[in-house]
LUMTOR-981088 format. One line per field, with one value per residue (C-alpha): residue number from 1; chain; x, y, z. Coordinates in steps of 0.5 Angstrom, whole numbers, plus 500, padded with zeros to 3 digits. Each point is the difference from the previous one (the first is absolute). Example, Ala and Ser with C-alpha at 12.3 -4.5 7.8 and 13.67 -1.06 7.14 Angstrom:
nr = 1;2
kette = A;A
c1 = 525;502
c2 = 491;507
c3 = 516;498
//
This chain:
nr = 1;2;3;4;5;6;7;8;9;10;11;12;13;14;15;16;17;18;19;20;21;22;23;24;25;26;27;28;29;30;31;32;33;34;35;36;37;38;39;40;41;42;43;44;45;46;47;48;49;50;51;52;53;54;55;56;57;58;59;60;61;62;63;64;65;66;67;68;69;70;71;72;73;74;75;76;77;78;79;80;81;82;83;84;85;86;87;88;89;90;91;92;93;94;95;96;97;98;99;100;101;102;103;104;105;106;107;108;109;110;111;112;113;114;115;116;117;118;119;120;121;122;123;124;125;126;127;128;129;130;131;132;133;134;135;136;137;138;139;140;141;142;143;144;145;146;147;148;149;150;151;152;153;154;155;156;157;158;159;160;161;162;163;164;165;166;167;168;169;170;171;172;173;174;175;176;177;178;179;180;181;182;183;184;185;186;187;188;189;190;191;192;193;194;195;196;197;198;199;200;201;202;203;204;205;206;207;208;209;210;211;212;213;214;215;216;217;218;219;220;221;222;223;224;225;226;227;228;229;230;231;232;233;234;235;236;237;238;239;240;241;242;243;244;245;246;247;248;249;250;251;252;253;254;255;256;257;258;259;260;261;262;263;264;265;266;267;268;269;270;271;272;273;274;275;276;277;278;279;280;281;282;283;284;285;286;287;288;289;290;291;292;293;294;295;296;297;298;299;300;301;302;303;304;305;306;307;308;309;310;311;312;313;314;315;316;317;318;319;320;321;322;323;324;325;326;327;328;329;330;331;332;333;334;335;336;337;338;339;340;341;342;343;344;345;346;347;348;349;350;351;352;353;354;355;356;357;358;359;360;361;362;363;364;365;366;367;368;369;370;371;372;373;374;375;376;377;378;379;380;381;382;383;384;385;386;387;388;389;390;391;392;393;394;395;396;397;398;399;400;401;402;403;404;405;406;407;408;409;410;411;412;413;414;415;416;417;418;419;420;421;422;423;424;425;426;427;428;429;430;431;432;433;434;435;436;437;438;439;440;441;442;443;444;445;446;447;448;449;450;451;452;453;454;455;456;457;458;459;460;461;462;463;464;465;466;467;468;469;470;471;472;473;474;475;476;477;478;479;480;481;482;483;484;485;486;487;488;489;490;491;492;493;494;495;496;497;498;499;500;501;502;503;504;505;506;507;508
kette = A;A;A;A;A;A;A;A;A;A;A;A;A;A;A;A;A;A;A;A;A;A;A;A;A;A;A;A;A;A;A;A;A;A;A;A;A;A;A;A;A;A;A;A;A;A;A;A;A;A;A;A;A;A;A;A;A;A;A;A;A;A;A;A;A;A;A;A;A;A;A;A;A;A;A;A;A;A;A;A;A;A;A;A;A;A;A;A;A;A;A;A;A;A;A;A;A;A;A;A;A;A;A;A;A;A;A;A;A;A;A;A;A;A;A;A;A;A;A;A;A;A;A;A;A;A;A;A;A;A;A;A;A;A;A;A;A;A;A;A;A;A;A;A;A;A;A;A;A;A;A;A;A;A;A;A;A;A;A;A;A;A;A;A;A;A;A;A;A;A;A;A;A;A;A;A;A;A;A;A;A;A;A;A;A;A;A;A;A;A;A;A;A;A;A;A;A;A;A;A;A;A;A;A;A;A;A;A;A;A;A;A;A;A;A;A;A;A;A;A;A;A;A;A;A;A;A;A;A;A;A;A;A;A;A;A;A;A;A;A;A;A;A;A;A;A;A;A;A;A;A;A;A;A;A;A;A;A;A;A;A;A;A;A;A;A;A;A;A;A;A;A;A;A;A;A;A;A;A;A;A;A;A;A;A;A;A;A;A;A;A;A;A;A;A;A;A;A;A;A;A;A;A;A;A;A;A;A;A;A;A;A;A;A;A;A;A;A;A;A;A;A;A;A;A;A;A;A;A;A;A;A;A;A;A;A;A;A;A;A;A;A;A;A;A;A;A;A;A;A;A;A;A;A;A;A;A;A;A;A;A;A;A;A;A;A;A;A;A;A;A;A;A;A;A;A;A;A;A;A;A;A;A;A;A;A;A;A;A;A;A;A;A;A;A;A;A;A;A;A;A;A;A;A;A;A;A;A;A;A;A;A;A;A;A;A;A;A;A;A;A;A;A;A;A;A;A;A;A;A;A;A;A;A;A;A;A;A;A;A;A;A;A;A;A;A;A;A;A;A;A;A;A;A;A;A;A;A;A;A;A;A;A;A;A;A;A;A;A;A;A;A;A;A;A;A;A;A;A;A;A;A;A;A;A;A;A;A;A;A;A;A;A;A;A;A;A;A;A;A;A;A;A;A;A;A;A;A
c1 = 847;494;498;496;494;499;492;498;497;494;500;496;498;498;494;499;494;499;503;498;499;499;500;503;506;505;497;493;498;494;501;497;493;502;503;496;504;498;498;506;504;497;500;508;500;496;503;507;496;496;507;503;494;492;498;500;499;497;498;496;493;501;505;500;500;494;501;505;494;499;506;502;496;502;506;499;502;496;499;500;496;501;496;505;496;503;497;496;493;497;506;500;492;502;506;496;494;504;504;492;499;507;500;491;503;506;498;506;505;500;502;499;499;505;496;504;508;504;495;500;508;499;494;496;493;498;501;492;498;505;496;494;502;504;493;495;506;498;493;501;504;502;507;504;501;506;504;508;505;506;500;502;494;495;503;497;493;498;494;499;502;493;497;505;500;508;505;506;506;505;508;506;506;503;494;501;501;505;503;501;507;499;503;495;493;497;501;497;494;499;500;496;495;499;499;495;497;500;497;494;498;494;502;506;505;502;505;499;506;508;505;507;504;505;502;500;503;502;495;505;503;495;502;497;503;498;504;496;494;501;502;494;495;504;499;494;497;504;496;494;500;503;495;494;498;497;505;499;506;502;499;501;502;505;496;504;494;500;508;497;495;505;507;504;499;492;501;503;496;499;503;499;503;496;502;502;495;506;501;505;503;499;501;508;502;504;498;504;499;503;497;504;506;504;499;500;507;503;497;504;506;500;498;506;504;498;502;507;500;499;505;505;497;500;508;501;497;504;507;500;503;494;502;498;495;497;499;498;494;499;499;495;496;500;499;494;496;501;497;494;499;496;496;498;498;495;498;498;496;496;499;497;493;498;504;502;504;503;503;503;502;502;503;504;503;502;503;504;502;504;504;505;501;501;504;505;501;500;505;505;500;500;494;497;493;495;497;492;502;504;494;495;504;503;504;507;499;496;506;501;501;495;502;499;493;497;504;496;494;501;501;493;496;502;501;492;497;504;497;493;501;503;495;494;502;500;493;497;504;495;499;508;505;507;504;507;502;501;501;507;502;499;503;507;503;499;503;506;501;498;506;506;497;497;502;505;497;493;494;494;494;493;496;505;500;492;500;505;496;494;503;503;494;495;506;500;492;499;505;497;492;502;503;507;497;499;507;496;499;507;503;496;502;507;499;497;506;506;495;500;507;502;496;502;507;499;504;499
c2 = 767;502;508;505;503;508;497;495;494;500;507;499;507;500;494;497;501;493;493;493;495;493;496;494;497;495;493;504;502;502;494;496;500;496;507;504;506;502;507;499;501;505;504;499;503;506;503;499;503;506;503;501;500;503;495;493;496;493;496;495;498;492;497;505;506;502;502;505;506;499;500;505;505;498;502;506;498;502;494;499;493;495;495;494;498;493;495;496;503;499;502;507;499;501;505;505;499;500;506;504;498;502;506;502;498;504;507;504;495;497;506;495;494;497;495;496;500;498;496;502;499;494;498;498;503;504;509;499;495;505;505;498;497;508;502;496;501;508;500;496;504;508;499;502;494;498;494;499;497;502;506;497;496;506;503;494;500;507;499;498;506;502;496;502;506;500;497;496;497;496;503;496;501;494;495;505;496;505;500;507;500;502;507;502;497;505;505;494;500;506;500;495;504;506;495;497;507;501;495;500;507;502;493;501;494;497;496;494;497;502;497;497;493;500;493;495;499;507;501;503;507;499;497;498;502;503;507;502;498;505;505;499;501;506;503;498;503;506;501;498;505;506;498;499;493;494;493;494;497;493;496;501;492;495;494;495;495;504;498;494;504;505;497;503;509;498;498;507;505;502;507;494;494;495;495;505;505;505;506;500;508;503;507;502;493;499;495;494;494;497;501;493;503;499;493;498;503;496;494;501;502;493;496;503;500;491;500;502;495;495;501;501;493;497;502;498;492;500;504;503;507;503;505;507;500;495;504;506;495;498;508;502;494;502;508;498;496;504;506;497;494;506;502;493;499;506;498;492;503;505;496;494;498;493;494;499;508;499;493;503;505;498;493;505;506;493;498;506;501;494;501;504;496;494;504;502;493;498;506;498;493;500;498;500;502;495;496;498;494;499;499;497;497;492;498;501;507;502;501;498;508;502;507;499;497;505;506;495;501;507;501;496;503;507;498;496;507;505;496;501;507;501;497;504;506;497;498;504;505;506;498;496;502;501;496;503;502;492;497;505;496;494;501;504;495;495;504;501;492;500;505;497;493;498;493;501;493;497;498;506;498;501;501;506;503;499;505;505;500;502;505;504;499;503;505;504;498;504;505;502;499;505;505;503;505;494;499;493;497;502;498;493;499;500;495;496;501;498;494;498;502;495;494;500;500;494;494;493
c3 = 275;505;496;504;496;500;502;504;496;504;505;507;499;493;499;494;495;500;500;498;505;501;505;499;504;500;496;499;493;496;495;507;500;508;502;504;504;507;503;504;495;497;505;502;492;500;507;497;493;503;502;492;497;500;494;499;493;500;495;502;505;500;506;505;496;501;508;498;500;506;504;494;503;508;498;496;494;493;495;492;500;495;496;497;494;496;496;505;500;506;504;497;502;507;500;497;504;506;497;499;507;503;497;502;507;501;496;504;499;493;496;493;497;496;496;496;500;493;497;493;502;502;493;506;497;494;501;499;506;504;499;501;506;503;498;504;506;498;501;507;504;501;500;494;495;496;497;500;495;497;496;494;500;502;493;497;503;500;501;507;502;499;505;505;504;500;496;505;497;501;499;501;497;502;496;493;495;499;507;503;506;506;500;494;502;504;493;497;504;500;492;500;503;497;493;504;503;493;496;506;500;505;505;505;499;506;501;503;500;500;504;499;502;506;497;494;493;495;494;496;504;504;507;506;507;506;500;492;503;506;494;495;506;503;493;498;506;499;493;503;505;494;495;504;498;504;500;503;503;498;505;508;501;496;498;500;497;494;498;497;496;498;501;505;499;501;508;501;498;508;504;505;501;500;506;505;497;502;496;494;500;508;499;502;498;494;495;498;495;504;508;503;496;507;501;492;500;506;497;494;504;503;494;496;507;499;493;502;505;496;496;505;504;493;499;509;497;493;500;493;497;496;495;501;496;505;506;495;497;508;502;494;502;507;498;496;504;506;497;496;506;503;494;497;508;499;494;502;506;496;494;503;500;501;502;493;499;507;498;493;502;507;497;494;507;503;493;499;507;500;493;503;505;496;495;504;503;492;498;507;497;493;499;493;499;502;494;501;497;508;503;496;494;499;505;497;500;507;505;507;503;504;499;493;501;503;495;495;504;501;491;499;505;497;494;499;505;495;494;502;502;492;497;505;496;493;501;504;504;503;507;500;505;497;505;499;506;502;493;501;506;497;493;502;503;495;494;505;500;493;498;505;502;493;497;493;498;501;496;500;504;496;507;501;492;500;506;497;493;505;504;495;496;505;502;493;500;507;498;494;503;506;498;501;505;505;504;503;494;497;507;500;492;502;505;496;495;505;501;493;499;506;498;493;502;504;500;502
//
């Protein structure tokens, strides 16, 4: 349901402090030493960029970055100039002397420069060779010099706070280790900040960084979406401007490349989006999760309106009197998948980055998408659930149906995509989307023809038991790991559940 928020997100008429900006767009990226942005771009960004802020934060000199000063200060925009340092030494030799160079050349327009950003986070180099480095930048240049990182890692490496001239950290209540929700993360920058301002007296603590995902997967109660983006950035600023503090905003584009670092959440930090470079929140407009809603539903109307159809066209081909209950399987099928067609077809266009997510995910939607509609022809018919060993198995129990091949098909395919997802979230699961709104598609119709079609008799297929032992297992292993506060994860268990139940009870 689209919301309106007592304060625009992003107000035309009260310009942001600073925001973080980098460039790059579409298949660009900052891992590619290939890429190289050109002014043009640059310049497109900062015309659009110089109507809601005064100030941008960049990171970095080496692919095109290093125009940005100048045509910052064509376009009336103050700049805070980063030096990327990494384990290559020859590299962070010519960021920072071309960081010293850019800050000599555009006194008026480089307001700081930003050398180094999480490094110790990231066990790049020791505390002592990055204060040795912030030193030698120091007494190069008449600009302010500080260095930026988590604000935990700040508490562990007090002592570079002697060779800075202020103290920058990096808050996100969504990356905590203890992840803060939405509705409470300004209160939480803003605690986190009065800790720092206090562990650090005599420096100003600045925030570099702080910002909220529109998009990607719950970490405990914390939950990406568009509308607690809007809400986080409207009261974050609302706190900067009654506590007086400064704040950079994180970030001003999507960076979809970062997906593939970052999982899903790390290409969606932006207050812009980043291939049509449009502005999330206009001012007036409502906020929706949703911004498609429209189509999205008609979708799922047509797809639930199909489901019927097939079972009235497999009743017109197969004159039958299926019982009651039947037709009411039939209808929660087909209310199921028309309300989360729209909602799984979001997800598989938000999370999918590279040929092989948008296979997966794209392969799992069609997957999904056909389960009902071959349900409702399975539970018309009286058709029991169909078996892997149907498809794949010695020729005496393959059957001749081709509705029953493809359903098989349909089982594997969810079945094998299902698995590698249940097995991600028990081995590494920080970065991993919850697939919930396709797997229960998928898996209602099933558990529908196990309970009315299913074979009194019959052998216990092993494939089917190996599988079900797995859901179950990595449904009360994602369960207990996630947390009760994450309704994804539970969500997702409990598709993993129905699965399970679905391929145990399976007879061949």
């Amino acid at each position: 349901m689209p919301i309106k928020l007592a304060r625009a997100p992003i107000d035309p008429n009260a310009k942001l402090q600073c925001i973080a900006y980098a460039p790059f767009r579409a298949n660009q990226t900052s891992e590619s030493p290939a890429t190289r942005v050109s002014r043009e771009q640059i310049e497109e960004d900062l015309a659009q960029l110089v109507k809601i802020t005064d100030c941008i934060r960049i990171y970095a000199t080496d692919l095109g970055l290093d125009q940005i000063p100048e045509l910052a200060a064509k376009a009336g925009l103050k700049v805070m100039q980063g030096i990327w340092l990494s384990e290559d030494q020859q590299k962070n030799a010519t960021q920072i002397s071309t960081g010293i160079r850019l800050a000599q050349q555009y006194p008026e327009t480089i307001i700081a420069l930003v050398v180094g950003n999480e490094v110790m986070l990231h066990r790049v180099m020791s505390a002592a060779d990055l204060a040795a480095i912030i030193r030698s930048v120091k007494a190069q240049v008449s600009v302010p010099v500080t260095y930026s990182d988590v604000w935990e890692f700040w508490l562990r490496y007090r002592e570079l706070q002697d060779a800075v001239d202020f103290v920058t950290i990096h808050i996100h209540p969504y990356w905590e280790n203890d992840p803060v929700p939405a509705e409470l993360a300004a209160a939480h920058v803003d605690a986190i900040r009065r800790q720092m301002a206090s562990a650090f007296p005599g420096k100003e603590v600045l925030i570099g960084e702080t910002g909220w995902p529109s998009e990607g997967r719950m970490r405990r109660s914390a939950l990406p979406s568009r509308i607690n983006q809007a809400r986080m950035i409207s009261q974050l600023l609302d706190l900067a401007h009654r506590e007086n503090f400064r704040v950079i905003l994180f970030e001003a584009y999507d960076e979809a490349w970062k997906q593939k670092l970052e999982g899903t959440a790390g290409g969606y930090w932006g207050v812009f989006d980043s291939m049509q470079r449009t502005l999330k929140y206009p001012p007036g407009i409502p906020v929706s999760n949703y911004p498609l809603w429209k189509s999205l539903m008609s979708s799922g109307m047509v797809l639930a309106i199909l489901v019927f159809g097939v079972a009235w066209q497999t009743l017109r081909r197969k004159p039958r009197q299926p019982q009651l209950v039947a037709w009411v399987a039939v209808a929660i099928s087909a209310t199921t998948a028309g309300i989360l067609f729209g909602v799984a077809t979001q997800k598989m266009f938000n999370e999918s980055y590279g040929a092989g997510s948008w296979l997966l995910w794209g392969t799992l939607l069609a997957a999904a998408t056909a389960s009902p509609l071959f349900g409702a022809n399975a539970l018309m018919s009286g058709r029991a659930p169909p078996t892997f060993l149907e498809l794949l198995g010695p020729e005496d129990y393959r059957t001749p149906s081709m509705p029953a091949l493809m359903h098989g098909l349909v089982l594997i395919v969810i079945t094998v995509i299902g698995t590698e997802t249940a097995v991600g979230f028990v081995f590494d699961s920080r970065e991993k989307d919850f697939p919930f709104a396709a797997l229960t598609m998928a898996a209602v119709p099933f558990v529908a023809m196990m309970l009315l079609n299913r074979p009194r008799k019959g052998i216990r297929p092993i494939a089917e038991s190996i599988f079900a032992g797995v859901f179950l297992l990595a449904a009360v292993f994602t369960g207990f790991s996630e947390g009760p506060e994450n309704w994804q994860s539970l969500w997702t268990c409990a598709a993993y559940v129905l699965l399970a139940v679905t391929l145990w009870r399976a007879r061949a």
